[in-house]
N, C-alpha and C positions, 0 to 999 in steps of 0.2 A: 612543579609537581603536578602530575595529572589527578584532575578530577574527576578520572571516570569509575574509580572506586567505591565515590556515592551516588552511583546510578547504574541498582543492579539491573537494571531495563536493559538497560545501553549494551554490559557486558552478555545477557542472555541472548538479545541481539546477535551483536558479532559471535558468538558459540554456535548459534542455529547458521546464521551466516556460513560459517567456515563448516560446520559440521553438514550440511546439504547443500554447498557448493552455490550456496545464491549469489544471481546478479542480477543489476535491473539496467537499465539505459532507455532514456527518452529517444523515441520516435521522431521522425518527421511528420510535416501536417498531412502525409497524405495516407496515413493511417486515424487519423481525427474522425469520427464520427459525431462529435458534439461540441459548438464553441466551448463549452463550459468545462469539457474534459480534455487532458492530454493523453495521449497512448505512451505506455513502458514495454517493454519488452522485460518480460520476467521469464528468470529461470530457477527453477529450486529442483535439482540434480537433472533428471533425465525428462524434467517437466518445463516445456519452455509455452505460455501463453501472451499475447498482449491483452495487458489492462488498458482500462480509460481511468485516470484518477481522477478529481477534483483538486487541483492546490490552488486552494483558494487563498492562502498563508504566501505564497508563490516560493516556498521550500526546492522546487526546483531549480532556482537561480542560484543557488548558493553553491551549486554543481557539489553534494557530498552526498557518495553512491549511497550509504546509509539513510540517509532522509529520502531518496529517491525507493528503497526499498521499503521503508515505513509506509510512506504513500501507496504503494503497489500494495500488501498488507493489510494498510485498512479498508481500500477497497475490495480485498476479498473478505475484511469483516465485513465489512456494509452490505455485499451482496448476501451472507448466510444472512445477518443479522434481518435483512427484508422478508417481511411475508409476504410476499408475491413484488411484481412487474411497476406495478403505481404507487405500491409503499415505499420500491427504491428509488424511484423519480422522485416522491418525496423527499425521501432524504438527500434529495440530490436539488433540489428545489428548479427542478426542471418541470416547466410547465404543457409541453405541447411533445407527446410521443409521436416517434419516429419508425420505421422498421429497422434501420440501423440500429437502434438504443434497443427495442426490443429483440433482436437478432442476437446482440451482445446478452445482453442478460439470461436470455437462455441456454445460450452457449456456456456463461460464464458459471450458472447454474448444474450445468452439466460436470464440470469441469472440477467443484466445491470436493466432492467426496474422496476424489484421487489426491486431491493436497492433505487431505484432512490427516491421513496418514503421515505426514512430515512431520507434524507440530505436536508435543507432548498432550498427552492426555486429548490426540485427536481433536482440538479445539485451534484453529487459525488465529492466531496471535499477532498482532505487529508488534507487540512488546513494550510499546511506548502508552501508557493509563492513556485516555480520552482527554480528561481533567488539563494532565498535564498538557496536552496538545493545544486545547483550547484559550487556556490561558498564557502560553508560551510560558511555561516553570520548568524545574528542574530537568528530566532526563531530555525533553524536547528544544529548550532552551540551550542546554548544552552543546547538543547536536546542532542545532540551529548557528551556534556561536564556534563550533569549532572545527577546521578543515581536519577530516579524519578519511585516512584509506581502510579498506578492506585489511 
């Protein structure tokens, strides 16, 4: 019996998923602007950008387009969620700016207001608590622990 009944994350997820036509897929390194980051290639309907994530968790081994699109997600949290250019280096614990890294970020800044539109209540969600991500529990651990398609 599936377990994805108790993790209404998971199912609000796949709904926005299937409801705005997301996908994501890992790049090659010759879209990398940063060891510390890998590029996605995201699309949410008629909106395709490359992210640089962090998976520092290495969530993209486990090849499940779902965890790949979470990642893409909370880097467009992280970029609203920064007040400027050195607060997201911060939270990125990147220490020596780049013109690339700053090139990205302003673009990516640019880019925030046109998705905001997608997500209910205009607020970019990756759907999965922080909490949960950090401590690998429930909806993240799930996901983490189970081959799922689109």
């Amino acid at each position: 019996m599936s377990s994805i009944h108790k993790y209404p994350e998971v199912i609000a997820l796949k709904g926005f998923i299937k409801d705005k036509n997301c996908t994501a897929k890992q790049l090659d390194v010759s879209y990398k602007i940063h060891e510390f980051l890998t590029p996605i290639q995201l699309h949410i309907g008629t909106i395709e950008i490359i992210i640089q994530v962090q998976d520092e968790y290495n969530d993209l081994s486990i090849n499940n387009p779902l965890l790949t699109i979470v990642l893409s997600l909370q880097e467009l949290e992280l970029i609203e969620d920064s007040t400027d250019y050195l607060n997201w280096l911060q939270f990125l614990c990147i220490k020596k700016s780049t013109e690339k890294l700053r090139s990205y970020f302003q673009h990516m800044v640019s880019i925030i207001p046109s998705l905001r539109s997608k997500f209910a209540n205009s607020t970019i969600s990756s759907f999965i608590p922080g909490l949960d991500y950090e401590l690998n529990s429930n909806s993240i651990y799930y996901l983490r622990k189970t081959r799922l398609h689109k």
